[in-house]
Legacy VTK file of the C-alpha trace (Angstrom):
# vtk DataFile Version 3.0
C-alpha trace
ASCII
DATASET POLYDATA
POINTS 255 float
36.606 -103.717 -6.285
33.496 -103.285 -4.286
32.029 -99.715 -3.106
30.711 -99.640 0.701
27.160 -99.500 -1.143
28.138 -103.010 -2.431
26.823 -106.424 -1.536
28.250 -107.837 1.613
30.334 -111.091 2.080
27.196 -112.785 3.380
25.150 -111.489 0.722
27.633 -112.883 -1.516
27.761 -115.930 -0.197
24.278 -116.423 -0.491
24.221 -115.518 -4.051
26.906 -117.924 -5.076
25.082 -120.809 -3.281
22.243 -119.625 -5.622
20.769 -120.944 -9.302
22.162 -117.895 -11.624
18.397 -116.320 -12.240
17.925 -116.341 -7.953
21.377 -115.223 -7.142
21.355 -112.169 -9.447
17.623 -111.391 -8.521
19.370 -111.168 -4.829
21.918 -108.768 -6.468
20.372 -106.793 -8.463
19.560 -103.666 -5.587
23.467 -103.415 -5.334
24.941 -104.952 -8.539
26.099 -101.500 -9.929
28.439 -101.169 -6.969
30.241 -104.351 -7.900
33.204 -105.216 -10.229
30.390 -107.570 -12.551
28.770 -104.360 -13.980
30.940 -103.454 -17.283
32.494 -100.200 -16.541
31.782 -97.182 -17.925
35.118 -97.027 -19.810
34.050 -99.573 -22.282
30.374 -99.000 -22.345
31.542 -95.563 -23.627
34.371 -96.809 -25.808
31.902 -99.522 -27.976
29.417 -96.400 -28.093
31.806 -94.529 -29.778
32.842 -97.318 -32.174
29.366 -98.255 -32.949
28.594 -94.587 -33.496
31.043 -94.556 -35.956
29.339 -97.478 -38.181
25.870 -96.570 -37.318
22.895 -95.091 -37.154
21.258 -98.380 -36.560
17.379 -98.532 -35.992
16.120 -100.988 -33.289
18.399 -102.407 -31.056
18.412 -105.292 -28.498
20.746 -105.475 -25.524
21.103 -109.044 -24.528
21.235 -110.387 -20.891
20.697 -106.613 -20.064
21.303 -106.966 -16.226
20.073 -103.155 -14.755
20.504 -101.815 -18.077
23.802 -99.736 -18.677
24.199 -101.066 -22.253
20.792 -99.647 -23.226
22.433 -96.205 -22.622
24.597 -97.452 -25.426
22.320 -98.296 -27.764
20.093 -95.336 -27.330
23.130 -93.245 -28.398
22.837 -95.243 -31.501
19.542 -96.572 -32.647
17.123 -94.129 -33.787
13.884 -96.572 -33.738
13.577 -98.140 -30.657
15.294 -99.906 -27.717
14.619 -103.343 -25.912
16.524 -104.649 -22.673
16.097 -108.935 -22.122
17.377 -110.582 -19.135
15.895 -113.553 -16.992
16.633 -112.241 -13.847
13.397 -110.282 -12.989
15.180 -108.793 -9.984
18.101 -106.766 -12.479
14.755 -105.568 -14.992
12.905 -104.613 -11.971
16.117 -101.990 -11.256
16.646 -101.173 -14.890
13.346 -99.828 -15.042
13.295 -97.651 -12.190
15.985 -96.087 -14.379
14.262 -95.817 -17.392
13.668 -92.599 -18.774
10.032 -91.533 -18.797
7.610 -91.939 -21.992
8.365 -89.858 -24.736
11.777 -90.333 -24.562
13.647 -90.910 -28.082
13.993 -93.747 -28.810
11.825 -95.261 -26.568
13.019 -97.816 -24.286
11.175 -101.701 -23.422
12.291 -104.555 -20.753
11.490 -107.809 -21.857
11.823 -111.233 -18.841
13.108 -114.168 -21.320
16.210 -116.503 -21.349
18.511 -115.603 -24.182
18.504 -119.412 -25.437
14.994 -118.580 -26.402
14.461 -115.120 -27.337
10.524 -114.372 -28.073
11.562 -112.208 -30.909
10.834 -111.995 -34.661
13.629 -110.800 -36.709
13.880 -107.187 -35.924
16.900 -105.867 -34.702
19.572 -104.152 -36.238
22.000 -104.502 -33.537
22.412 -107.111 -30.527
24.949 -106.288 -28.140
26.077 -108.030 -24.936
27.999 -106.699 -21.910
30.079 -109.165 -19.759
27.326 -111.928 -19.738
29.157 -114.664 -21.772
30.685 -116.399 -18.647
27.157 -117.830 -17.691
26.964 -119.819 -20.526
28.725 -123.147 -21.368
30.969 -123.559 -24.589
28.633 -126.365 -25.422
25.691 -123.593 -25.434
27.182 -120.606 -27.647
26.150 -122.489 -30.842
22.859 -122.570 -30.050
23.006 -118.650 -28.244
25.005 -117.333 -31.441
21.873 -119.131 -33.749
19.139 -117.176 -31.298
20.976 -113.796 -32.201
20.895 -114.363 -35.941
17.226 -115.020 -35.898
16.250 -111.802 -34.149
18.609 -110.038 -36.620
17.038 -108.558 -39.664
19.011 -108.582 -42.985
22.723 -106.487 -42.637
21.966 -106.841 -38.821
25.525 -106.756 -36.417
25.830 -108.413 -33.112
28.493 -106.355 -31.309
30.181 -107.360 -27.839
34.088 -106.481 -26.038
36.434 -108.605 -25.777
39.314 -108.555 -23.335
42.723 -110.290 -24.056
43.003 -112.870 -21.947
45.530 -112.462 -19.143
49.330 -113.582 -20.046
49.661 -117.165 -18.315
51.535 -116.521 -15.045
50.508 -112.962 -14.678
48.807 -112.433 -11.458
45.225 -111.937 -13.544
45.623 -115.242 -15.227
46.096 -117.078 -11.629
43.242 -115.171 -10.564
40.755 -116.208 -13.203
42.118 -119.585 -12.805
41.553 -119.551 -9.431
37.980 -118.172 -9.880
37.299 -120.761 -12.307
38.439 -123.774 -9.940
36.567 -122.472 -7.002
33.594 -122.394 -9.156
34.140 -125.826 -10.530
34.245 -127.386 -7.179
31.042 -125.517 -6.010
28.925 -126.948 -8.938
30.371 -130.307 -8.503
29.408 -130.443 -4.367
26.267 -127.919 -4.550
22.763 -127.431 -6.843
21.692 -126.146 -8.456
24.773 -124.596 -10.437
25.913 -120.746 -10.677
27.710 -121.094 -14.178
30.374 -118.380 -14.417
33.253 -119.256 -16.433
35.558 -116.494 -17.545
38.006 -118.501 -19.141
35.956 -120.355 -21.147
34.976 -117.435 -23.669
37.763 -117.406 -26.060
38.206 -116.047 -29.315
39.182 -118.575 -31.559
36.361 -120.675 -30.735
33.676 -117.603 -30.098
34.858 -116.558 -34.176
34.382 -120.076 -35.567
30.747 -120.556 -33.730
29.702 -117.128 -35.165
30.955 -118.241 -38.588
28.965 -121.457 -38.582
26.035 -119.185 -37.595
26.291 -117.683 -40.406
27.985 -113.885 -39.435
31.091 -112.442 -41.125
33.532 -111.409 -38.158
35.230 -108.274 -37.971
37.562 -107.439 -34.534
37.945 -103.235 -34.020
40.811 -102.459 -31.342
39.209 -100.222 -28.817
42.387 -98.062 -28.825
41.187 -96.080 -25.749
42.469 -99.440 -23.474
45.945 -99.411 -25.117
47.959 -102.396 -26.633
50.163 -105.007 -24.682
53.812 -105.384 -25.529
53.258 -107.667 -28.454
50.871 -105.285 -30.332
47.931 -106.896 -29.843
44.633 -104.793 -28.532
44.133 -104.744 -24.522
40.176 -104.760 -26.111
38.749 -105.886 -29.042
35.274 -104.874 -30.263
33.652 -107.774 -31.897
31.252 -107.429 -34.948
29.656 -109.972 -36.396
27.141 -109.025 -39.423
24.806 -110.250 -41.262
24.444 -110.616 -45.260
22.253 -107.798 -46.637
21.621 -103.780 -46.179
21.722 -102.333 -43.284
18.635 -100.856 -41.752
19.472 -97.581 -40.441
17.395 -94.508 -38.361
17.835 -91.011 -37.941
21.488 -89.874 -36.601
21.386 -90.359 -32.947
25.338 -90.183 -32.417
24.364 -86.365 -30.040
21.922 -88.149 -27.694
22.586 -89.026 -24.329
LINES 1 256
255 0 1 2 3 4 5 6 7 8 9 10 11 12 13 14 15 16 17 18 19 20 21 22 23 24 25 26 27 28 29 30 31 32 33 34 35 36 37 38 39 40 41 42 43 44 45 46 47 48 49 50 51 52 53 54 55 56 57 58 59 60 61 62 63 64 65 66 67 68 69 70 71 72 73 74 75 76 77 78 79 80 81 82 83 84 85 86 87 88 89 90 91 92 93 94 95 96 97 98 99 100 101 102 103 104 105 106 107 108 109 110 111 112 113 114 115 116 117 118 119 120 121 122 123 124 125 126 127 128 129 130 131 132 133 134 135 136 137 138 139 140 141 142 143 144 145 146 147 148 149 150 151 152 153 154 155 156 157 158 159 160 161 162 163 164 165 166 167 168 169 170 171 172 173 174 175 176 177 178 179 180 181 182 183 184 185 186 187 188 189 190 191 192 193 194 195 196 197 198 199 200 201 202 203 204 205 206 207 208 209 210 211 212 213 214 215 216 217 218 219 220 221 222 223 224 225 226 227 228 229 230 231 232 233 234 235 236 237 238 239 240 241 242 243 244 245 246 247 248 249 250 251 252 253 254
């Protein structure tokens, strides 16, 4: 769960009695030694699966936190790289762990909230790691709409997706505990901290992105296994846009 290096209880506390922007501003120094920062395991699983559809040329990282899904998309995107997050406090680390000018492709942090993204269309890929719990069902519409329009023609928006937890397995009692605790703290404390795990599911996330106007595709990650039905531990998600795909130089070596 969490290193030594990690946040402590207190600091915790005080996060979760935070607005989302504030409390991961207070996080951000130690957030890569928690269980919120996607693991390496699937940042390197959806690079290989988007290597395998790519090149792409500019890509955007959405709610980019300190920035470990840029590493993904600069193994893909041959033109250029953006990072956008609200939380000043995660860019400020991501930055520090930029790689210096000159780098290929190069690398940009943008401070904006992903229900308004200052962008023109002109990305060829969006992806997302583990960020989908801070926004209501009510919003993903609306989020799903801002991706298409910084999407140029052929554009994908690619994100995992973990089965949900079998109901009565411990991990389903545990998200449903999660999600009660954080329930109750939004309806006796502001401003809220929404993080709702349970609420991303894929039924609904498949019809939203259809009414935006994406074709879906799922893509087992095979590297996470299958459960005893069949079905993928971890799907990658693609959603694409009508029209050719802009694609750069062959990046798949970089790293």
């Amino acid at each position: 769960m969490f290193s030594p290096e990690g946040p402590t209880l207190r600091e915790l506390a005080v996060q979760a009695l935070s607005s989302v922007e504030r409390g991961y501003d207070l996080l951000a120094p130690k957030f890569d030694h928690t269980p919120f920062r996607t693991p390496d395991a699937v940042l390197d699983a959806v690079g290989s699966a988007l290597r395998r559809t790519g090149p792409f040329g500019a890509g955007l990282d959405l709610c980019c936190g300190t920035g470990a899904g840029v590493g993904v998309l600069a193994r893909v995107c041959g033109e250029r790289v953006t990072g956008v997050d609200f939380s000043a406090g995660m860019l400020d680390v991501a930055r520090e762990r930029t790689v210096p000018e000159g780098q290929s492709p190069p690398v940009s942090w943008v401070r904006a909230d992903a229900r308004a993204l200052p962008f023109a269309p002109a990305f060829d890929l969006v992806v997302s790691f583990g960020a989908f719990g801070h926004f209501l069902p009510s919003e993903l519409p609306g989020l799903f709409a801002q991706v298409r329009s910084v999407l140029r023609p052929g554009g994908c928006f690619a994100f995992p997706l973990v089965a949900p937890p079998r109901p009565g397995s411990l991990g389903y009692w545990m998200l449903l505990g999660f999600d009660t605790v954080m329930r109750v703290r939004n309806a006796l404390w502001r401003p809220p901290f929404v993080m709702y795990y349970r609420a991303f599911r894929l039924g609904n996330v498949q019809r939203d992105l259809a009414e935006a106007g994406f074709r879906v595709e799922l893509h087992p990650l095979e590297e996470f296994g299958r459960r005893s039905d069949g079905s993928p531990r971890v799907r990658l998600v693609m959603a694409r846009l009508p029209g050719p795909v802009s694609r750069a130089g062959s990046s798949a070596d970089r790293r």
